[in-house]
C-alpha positions in Angstrom: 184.2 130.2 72.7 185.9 134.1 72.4 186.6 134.0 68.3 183.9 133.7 66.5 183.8 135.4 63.1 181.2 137.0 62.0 179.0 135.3 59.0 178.6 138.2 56.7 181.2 140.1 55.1 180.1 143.4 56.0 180.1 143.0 59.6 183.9 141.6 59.5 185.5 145.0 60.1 184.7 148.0 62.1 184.6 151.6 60.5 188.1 151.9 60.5 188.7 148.5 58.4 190.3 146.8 61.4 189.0 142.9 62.0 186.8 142.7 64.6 185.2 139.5 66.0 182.0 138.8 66.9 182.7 138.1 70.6 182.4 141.6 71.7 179.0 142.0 69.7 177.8 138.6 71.7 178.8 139.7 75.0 176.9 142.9 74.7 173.8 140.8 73.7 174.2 139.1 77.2 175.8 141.3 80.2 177.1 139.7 82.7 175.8 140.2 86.2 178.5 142.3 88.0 178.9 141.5 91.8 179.7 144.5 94.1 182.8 142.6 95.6 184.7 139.0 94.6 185.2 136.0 96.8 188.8 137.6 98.6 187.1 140.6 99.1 184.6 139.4 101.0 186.6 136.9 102.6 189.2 139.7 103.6 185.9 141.7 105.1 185.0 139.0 107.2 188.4 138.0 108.4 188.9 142.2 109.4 185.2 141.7 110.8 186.5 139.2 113.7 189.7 140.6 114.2 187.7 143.9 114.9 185.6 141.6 117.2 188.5 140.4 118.9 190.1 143.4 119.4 187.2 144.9 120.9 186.7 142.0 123.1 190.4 142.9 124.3 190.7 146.1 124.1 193.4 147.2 122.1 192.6 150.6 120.1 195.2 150.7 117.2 194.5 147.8 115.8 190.7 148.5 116.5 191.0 151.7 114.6 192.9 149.6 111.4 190.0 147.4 111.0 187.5 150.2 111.1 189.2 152.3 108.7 189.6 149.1 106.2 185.8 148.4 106.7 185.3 152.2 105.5 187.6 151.8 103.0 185.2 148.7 101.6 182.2 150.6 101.9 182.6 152.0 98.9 181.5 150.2 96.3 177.8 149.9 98.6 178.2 153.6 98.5 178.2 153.9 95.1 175.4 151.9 94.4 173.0 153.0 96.4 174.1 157.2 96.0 173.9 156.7 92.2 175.9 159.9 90.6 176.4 161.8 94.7 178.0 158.4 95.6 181.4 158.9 93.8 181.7 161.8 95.6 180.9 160.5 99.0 182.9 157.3 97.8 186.0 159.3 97.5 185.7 161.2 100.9 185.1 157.6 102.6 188.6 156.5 100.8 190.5 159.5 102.4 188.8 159.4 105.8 189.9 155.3 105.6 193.3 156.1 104.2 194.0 159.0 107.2 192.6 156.7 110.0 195.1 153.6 108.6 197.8 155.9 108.7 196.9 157.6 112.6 196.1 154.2 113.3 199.6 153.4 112.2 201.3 156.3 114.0 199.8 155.3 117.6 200.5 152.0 117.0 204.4 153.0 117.0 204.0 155.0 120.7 
């Protein structure tokens, strides 16, 4: 249940005088357990996992190159995890070496 109202008078508004309910104070009491990635996430990472697979199997670079620079790209959340505060720097240059890969991917798929 999201409104609940607090029981005591003084806790019924924040310093400002604005109502506030007591959800937010309950779901700080009780943090919920963040995942790295959600279901379609991980779903997309293993559909771009047997493409890859495929595509190595046949041997077809471009699209090779896509799936490995998407993979990259979805490394970053790992990356940030286990880097701590040097991971959101490293996260970024893993977004712009995914994000200039897609695009030479792209290009040379087009010759």
């Amino acid at each position: 249940m999201r409104y609940r109202w607090f029981a005591n008078k003084d806790k019924q508004t924040d310093e400002y005088g604005v109502p506030v309910s007591r959800a937010a104070y309950d779901e700080a009491l009780h943090p919920q357990k963040k995942s790295l990635y959600t279901r379609g996430e991980v779903l997309a990472i293993l559909v771009v996992t047997f493409v890859l697979l495929y595509e190595w199997n046949e041997d077809y670079s471009p699209i090779l190159y896509m799936c490995v620079a998407f993979l990259t790209f979805e490394a970053r959340p790992v990356v940030k995890f286990f880097l701590g505060e040097k991971g959101k720097a490293v996260s970024n240059a893993l977004t712009g070496f995914s994000v200039a890969m897609f695009v030479a991917a792209v290009f040379w798929t087009m010759l």
